[in-house]
C-alpha positions in Angstrom: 103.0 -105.7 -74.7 100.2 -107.9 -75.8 96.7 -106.3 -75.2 94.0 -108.5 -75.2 90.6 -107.4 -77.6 89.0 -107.4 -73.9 90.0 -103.3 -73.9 89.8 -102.9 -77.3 87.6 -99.5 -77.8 87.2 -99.2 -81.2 85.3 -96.2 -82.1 84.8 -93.2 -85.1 87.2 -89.5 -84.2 85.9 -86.4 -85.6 88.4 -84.3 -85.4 87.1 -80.5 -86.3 90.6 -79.7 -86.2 92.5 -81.5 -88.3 95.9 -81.5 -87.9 97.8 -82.3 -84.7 101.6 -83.1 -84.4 103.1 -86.1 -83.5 105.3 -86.5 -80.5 108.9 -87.1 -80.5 110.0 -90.1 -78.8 112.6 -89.5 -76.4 116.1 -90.7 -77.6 118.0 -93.6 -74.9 117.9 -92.7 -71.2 121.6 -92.3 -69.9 123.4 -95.5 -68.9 124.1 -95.6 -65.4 127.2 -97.0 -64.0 125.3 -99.3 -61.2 123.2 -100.7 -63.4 126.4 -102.1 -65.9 128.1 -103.5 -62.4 124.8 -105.1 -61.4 124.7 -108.8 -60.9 122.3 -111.7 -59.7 122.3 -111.8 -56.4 119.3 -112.6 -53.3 117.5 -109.0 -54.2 117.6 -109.6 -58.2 116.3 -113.2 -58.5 115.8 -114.8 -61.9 117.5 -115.0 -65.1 116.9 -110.7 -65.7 115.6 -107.9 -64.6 113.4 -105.1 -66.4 115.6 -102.2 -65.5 113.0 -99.3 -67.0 109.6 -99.8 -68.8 107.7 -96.7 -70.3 104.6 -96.5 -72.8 102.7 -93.4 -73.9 99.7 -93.9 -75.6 98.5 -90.9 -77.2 95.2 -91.0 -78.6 95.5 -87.8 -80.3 97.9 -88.6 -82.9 96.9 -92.2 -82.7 100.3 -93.3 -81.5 102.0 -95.8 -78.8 105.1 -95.6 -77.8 107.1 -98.4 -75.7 110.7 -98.4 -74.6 112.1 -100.8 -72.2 115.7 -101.7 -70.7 116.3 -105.0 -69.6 120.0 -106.5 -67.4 121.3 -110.6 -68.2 121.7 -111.7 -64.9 122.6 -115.7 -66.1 123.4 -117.5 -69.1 119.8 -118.3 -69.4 119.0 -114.5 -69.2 120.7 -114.3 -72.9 117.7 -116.0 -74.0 116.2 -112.2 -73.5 118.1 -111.3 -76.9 115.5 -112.4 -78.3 113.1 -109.6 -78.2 109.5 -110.2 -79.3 106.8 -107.7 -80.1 103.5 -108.6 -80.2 100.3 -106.3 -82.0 96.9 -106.6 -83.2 97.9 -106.4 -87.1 94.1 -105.9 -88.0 94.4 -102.4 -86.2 97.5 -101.5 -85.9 101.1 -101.2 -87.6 104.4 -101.0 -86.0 107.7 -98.5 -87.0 110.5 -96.9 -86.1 111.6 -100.6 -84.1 115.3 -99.4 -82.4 117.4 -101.2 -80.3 120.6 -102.2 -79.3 123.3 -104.1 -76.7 125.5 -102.9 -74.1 128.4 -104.8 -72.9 129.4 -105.3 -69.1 132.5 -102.5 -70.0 130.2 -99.8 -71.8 130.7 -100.6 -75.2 127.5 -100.5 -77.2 126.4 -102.7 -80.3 123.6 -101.4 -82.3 120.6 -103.5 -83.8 121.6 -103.4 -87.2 119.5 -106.0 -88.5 115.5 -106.8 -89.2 112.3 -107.8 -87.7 110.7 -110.8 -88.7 106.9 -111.6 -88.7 106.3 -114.6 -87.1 103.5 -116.2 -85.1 103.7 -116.7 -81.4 101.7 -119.5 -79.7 100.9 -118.8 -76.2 98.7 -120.4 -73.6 95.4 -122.0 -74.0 96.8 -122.5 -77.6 96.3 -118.8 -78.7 98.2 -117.1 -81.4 99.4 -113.9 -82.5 101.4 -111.7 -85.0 104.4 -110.4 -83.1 107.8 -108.6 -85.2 110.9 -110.8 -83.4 114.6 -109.4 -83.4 117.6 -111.2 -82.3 120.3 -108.3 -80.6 123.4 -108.8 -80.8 126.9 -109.5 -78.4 124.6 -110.2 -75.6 126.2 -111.7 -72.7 125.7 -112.6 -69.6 125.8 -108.6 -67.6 124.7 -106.9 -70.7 122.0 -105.0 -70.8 119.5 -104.8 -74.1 117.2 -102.0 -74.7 114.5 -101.2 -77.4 112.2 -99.0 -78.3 109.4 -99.0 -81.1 105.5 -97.3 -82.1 102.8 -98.2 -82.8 100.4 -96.5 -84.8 96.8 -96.7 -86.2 94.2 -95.0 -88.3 90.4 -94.0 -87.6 90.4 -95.8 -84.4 90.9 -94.9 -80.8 92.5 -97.5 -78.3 92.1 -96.4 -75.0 94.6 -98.1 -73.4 95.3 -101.2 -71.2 98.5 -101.4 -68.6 99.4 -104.6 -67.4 102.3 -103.3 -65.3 103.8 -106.7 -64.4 106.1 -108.9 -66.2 107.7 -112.4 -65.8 110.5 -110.8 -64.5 111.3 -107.6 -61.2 111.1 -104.3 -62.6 113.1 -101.5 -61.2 111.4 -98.2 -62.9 108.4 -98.3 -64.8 106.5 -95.0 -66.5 103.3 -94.8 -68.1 101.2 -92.4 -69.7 97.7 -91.8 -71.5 96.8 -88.7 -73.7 93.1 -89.1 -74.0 91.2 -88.0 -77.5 90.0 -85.1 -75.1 90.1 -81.5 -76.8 88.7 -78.2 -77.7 87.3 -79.5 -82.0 87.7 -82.9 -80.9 85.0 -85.5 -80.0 84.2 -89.4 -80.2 81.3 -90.6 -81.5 80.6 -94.7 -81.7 78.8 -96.4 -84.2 75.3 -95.9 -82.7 75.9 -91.9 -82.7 76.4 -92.1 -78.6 78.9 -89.8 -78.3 81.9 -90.2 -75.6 83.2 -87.5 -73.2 85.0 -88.8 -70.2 87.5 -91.2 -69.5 87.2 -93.8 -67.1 89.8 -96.3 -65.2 89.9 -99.5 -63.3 92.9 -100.6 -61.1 93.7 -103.8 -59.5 96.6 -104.5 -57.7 98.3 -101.1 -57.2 100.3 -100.5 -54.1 98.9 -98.1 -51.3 99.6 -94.3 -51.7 99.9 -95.2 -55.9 97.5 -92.9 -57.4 97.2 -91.4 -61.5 98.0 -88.2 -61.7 96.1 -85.7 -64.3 98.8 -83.1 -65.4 97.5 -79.8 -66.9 97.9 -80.4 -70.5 95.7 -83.5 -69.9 97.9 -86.3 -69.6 98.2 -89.1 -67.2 100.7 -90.4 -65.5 101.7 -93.1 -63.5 105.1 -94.0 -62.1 106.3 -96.8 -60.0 109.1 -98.3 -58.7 110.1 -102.3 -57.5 107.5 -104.1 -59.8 107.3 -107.7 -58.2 107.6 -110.6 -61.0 104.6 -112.2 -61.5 105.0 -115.8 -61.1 102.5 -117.8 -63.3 101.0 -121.0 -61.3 99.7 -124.1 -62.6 95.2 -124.3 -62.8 95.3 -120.2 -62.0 92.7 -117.9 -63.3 93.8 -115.9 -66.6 97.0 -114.6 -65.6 96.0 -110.8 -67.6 92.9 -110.7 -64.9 95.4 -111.4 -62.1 98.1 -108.8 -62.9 98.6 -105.6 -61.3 96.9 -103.1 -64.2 95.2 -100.1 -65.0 92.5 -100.2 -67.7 90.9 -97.1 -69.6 87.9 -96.8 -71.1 86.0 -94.0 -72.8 82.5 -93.5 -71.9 79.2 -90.7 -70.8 77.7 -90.2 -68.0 76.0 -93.6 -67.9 79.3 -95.3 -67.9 79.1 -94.2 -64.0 75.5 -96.2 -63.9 76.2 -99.9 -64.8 73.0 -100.8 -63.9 71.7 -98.4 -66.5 74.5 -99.2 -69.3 73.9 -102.8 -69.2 70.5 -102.2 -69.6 70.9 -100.0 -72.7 73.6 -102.5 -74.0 70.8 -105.3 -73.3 68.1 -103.8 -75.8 71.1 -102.5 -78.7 72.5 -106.5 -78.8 68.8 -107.3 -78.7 68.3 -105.1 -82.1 71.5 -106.5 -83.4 70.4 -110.0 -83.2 67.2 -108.9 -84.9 68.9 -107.3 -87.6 70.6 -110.1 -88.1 68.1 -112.9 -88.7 65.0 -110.2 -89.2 62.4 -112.2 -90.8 64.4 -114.3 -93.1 63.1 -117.0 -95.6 66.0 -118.8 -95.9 65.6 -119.6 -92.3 62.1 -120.7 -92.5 62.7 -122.7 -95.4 66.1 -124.7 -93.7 63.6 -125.5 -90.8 61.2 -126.5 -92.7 63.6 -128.9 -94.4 65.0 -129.9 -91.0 62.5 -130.9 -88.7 59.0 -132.9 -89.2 55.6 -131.3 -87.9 54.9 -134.3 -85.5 58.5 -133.5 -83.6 58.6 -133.1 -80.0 60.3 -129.6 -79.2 63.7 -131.9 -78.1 63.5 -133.1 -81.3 63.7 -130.1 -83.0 65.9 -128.6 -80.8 68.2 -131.7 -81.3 67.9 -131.4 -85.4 68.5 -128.6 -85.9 71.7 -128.0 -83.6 73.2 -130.9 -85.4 72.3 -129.3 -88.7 74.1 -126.2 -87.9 76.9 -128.1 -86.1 77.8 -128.9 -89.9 77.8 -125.9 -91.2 81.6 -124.8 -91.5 83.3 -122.7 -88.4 85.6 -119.8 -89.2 86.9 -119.2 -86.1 88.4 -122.7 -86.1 89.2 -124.0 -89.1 90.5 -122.5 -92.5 90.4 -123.5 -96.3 92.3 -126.7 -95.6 90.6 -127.7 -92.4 93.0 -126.4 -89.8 93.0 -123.9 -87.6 94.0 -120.8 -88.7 96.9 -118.5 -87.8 95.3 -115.3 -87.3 91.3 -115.2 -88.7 90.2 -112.8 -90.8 86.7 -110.9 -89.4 86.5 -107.9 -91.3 83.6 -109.3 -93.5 81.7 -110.5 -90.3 79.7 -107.1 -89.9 78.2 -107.3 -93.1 77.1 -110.8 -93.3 73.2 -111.9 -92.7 71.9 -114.8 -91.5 70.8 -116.1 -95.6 74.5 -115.5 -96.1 75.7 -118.0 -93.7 73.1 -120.7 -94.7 74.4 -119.8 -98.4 77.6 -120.1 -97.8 77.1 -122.8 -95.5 80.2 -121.1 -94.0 80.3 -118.6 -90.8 82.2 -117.7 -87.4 81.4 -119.2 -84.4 79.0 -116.4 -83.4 76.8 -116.1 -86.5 76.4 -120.2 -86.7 74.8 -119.7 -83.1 72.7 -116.8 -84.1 71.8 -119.0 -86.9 70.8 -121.8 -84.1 69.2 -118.9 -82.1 66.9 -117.6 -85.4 66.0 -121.2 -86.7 64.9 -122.3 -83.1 62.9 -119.6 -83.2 61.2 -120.2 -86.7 60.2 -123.5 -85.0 58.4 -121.9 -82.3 60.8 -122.8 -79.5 61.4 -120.4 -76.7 65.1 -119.3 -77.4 67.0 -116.6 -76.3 70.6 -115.3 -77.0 73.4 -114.9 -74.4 76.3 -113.3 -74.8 79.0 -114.6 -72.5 83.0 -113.8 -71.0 85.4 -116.9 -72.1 86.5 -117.0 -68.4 89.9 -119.3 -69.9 90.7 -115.3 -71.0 88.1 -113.3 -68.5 87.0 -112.6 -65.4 83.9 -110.4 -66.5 82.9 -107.3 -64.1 79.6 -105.9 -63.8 80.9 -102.8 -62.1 82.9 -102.5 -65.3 80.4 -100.9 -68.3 82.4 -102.1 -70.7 80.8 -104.5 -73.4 84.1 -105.9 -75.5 84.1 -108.4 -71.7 81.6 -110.3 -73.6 83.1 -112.5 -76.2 81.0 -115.4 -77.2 77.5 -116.4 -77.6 75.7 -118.9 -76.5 72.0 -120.1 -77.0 69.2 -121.1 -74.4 66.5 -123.3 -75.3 63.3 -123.6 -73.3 62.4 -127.5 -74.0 59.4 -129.1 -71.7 59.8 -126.1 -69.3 63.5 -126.9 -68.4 66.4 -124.6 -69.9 68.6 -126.3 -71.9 71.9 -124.3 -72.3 73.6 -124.6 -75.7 76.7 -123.8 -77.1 76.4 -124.3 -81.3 79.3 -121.8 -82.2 81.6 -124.4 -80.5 82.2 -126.8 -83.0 81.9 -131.0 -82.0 80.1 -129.8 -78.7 77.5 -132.1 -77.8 74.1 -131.1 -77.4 72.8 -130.0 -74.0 76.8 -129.5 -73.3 78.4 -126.0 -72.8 82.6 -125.5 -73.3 84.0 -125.4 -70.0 85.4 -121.6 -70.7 81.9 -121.0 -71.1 80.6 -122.4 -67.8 80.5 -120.6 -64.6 80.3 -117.7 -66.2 78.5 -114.2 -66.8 77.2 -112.4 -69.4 74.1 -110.8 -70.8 71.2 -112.9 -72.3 67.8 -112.3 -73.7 64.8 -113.0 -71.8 60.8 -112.4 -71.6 61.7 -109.7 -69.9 64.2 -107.9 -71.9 67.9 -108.6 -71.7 69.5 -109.0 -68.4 72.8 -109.6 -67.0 72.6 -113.4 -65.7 75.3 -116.3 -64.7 75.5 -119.8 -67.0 75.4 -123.2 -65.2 78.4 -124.7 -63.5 80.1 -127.9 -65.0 79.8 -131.4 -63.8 82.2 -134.0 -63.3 79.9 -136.3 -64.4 80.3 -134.5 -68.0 84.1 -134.7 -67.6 85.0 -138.5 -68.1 87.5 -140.8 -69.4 87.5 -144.7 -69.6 91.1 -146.7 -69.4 91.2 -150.9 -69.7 94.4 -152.4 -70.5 94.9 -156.0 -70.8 99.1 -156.3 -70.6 100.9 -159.5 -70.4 103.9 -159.6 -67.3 107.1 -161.4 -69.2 109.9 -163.1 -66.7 112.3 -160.7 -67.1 109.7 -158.1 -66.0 108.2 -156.1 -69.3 104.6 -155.7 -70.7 103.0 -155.6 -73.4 99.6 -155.4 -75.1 96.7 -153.1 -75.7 95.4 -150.0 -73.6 91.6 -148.7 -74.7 90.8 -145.1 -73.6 87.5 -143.3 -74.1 86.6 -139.9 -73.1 83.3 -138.2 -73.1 81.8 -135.0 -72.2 84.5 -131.8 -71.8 87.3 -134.5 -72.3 86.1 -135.1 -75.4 85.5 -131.9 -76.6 88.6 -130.8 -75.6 90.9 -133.6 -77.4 88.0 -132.9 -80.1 89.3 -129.1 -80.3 93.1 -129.8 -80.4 92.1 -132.3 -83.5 91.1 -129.3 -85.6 94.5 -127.9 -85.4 96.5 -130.2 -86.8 96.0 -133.1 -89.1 95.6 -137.0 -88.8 99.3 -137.8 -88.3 99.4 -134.9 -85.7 96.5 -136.1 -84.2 98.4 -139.6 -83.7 101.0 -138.3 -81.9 99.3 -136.5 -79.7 97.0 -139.4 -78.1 100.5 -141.5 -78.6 102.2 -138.8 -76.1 99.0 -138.2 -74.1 99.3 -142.4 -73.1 103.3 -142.5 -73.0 102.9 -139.6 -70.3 100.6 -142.5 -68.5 103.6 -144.9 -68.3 106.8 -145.8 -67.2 109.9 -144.1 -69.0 111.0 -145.7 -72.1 107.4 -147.5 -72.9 106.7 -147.6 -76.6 103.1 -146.8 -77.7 101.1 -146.7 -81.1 98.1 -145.8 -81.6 95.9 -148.9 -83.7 92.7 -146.9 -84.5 90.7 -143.9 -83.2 86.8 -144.3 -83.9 83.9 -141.7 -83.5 86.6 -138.5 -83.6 84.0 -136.3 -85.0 80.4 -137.6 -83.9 80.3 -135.1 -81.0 77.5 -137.6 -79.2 79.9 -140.6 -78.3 82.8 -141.1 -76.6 
């Protein structure tokens, strides 16, 4: 299962002992009779069912184990064969990948063959590494089953359950062996160290509780899982899931009030650190702007200047987006680096915004917000990985002007729609604060159609369409651009007006003008 970087807890173990075993995984549950006669009938709807689900994380021996059994209900159930297994393969590595097929009469055909890396595209255009296998003599009654780990090095992963699926679940086990023992302790990078685990649960069913065994595990079981049924203009379908996350934390962690302050002034220090007093800056200002500019007019310059500076999280070498980006250097860059380089992710070219405003005495402040296309972010929840961009906030003529320069073609005065309507922490003259960003408008939504077609007798038309979008429209066909080149481009505003018309109209596109001057339609 798929866990989002949202509950990613990435911290140092010191482990004053040093060896622990690792824990068998159990070999196949016991096939049983009912579930081989099962078919699809008014209390199994859809195409399968999940017949048992079961992960233990074990944060001891930095392990993860997953098993699941699934029933074909339909001919389009077989499409289940094809079993895909998504990880984070910056983190973490996966083994000891099992599985295998059982016919409607018993007999069983082992996975004999190998899993494939490939890249999955999901929702919202996402992508990720997952290992795909293809079972074999599936049919429609059989039931597939596999089992693999996951493992990882100096890192602990307290871990996230989404306990539904696309599809009913029957049984469903999970369990959590914290980094909680006598010589064992967790210490984050700023020396805070962590002694308590902490949970958040949405959607369980009354009387459900986790249960902490003796030997410090915990444990949850259920039973009759509903199917979640994904819905057209939802919310982030991970926030609406029933789920259980876990998080490692002090004391504090049961203040948010307090951590979010604490968290306030360390980001605070980061953002120093990173553009602390720099040369480089002061120089590309100087270089930028003109002593008799207005403070719009600097503001204006100098997001446009580093609107051109090349995004990483967007685009690779050869302009397009890439597969799965690379941020293991982004820790150690500086602010000179990036204007250097003239290169840096979306986050480093808006602290460069944020450090070169500054160096032209404008009032700016930082603000790191939730993508709310991925997260709902929870205050109650004291846990900073919600947080996952940054935007900037420019006092100009007394009015704040929020920015968004780590988004590439956004126009200026313009925030991405995932960042609107959001929260998050920012700077302020008062210290850092939690605070929400400006709603969008429609008025900063728009598209233009005029066609001038020609009726013929026997009832066709023909002749030229002109479309022009502005605003979040804009950006957003602006965005989808960067992950493809000109001929994909093409077809893709060819589709977008065939989806306009009647059946069997034929379209092509003439010309395209202003595609990246983020200021006009």
């Amino acid at each position: 299962m798929f866990r989002p970087k949202l509950f990613f807890l990435l911290l140092a173990v010191v482990c004053l002992a040093s060896s622990y075993s690792v824990l068998a995984f159990d070999d196949w549950q016991p096939i049983n009779p009912e579930e081989l006669k099962m078919t699809a009938d008014a209390a199994h709807q859809g195409d399968a069912i999940i017949l048992y689900h079961e992960e233990t994380a074990d944060d001891m021996s930095r392990h993860r184990w997953v098993y699941k059994r699934l029933k074909v209900l339909t001919e389009k159930g077989k499409d289940r064969a094809s079993v895909e297994i998504p990880y984070d393969a910056k983190y973490v590595g996966i083994s000891d990948i099992r599985a295998r097929s059982i016919a409607p009469d018993g007999a069983i055909t082992p996975f004999a063959g190998k899993a494939f890396n490939s890249t999955i595209v999901k929702a919202h255009g996402v992508k990720y590494l997952a290992k795909v296998l293809a079972l074999p003599n599936v049919q429609v009654g059989s039931i597939i089953e596999w089992k693999y780990t996951e493992y990882w090095e100096s890192y602990v992963f307290a871990p996230h359950w989404v306990l539904q699926n696309d599809l009913l679940t029957k049984r469903a086990k999970f369990t959590f062996v914290p980094m909680f023992k006598a010589g064992h302790y967790i210490e984050d990078s700023r020396g805070d160290i962590k002694d308590r685990v902490f949970y958040t649960t949405v959607g369980l069913p009354a009387n459900t509780a986790i249960k902490t065994t003796a030997n410090n595990r915990m444990e949850l079981e259920l039973k009759d899982i509903p199917a979640f049924e994904e819905e057209d203009f939802t919310p982030p379908s991970e926030m609406l899931k029933m789920r259980v996350d876990f998080y490692y934390g002090s004391d504090k962690m049961g203040k948010p009030q307090e951590f979010w302050k604490s968290e306030g002034k360390y980001w605070s220090k980061e953002l120093d650190k990173f553009a602390a007093h720099s040369a480089a800056v002061a120089a590309a200002v100087s270089k930028t702007i003109l002593p008799t500019d207005t403070p719009d007019q600097k503001a204006r310059k100098i997001y446009a200047y580093v609107q051109k500076i090349k995004n990483l999280s967007y685009t690779g070498s050869d302009g397009r987006l890439e597969e799965l980006l690379n941020h293991e250097s982004r820790e150690k860059r500086t602010v000179d680096d990036v204007l250097q380089l003239h290169e840096g992710f979306r986050d480093e070219i808006a602290r460069l915004f944020w450090a070169m405003a500054r160096a032209a005495n404008l009032q700016a402040f930082a603000m790191r917000v939730a993508d709310r296309d991925e997260y709902f972010f929870q205050a109650n929840i004291p846990n900073p990985s919600q947080l996952t961009s940054e935007i900037v906030i420019v006092n100009v003529d007394g009015k704040e002007v929020f920015l968004d320069p780590g988004t590439p073609l956004c126009p200026f005065g313009h925030l991405a729609w995932q960042h609107t309507a959001t929260q998050g922490l920012r700077q302020s003259a008062d210290g850092a604060q939690l605070a929400p960003t400006p709603g969008a408008s429609y008025k900063e939504a728009i598209s233009k159609r005029v066609g001038r077609l020609t009726l013929s007798d026997d009832g066709s038309a023909t002749g030229k369409i002109g479309i022009g979008w502005a605003g979040e429209e804009a950006l957003t066909r602006r965005l989808s651009g960067l992950k493809t080149d000109e001929a994909g481009r093409k077809k893709e505003l060819e589709d977008e007006l065939k989806a306009m018309l009647p059946a069997g109209a034929l379209v092509h596109l003439d010309s395209v003008v202003d595609w990246d001057n983020a200021e006009k339609q």
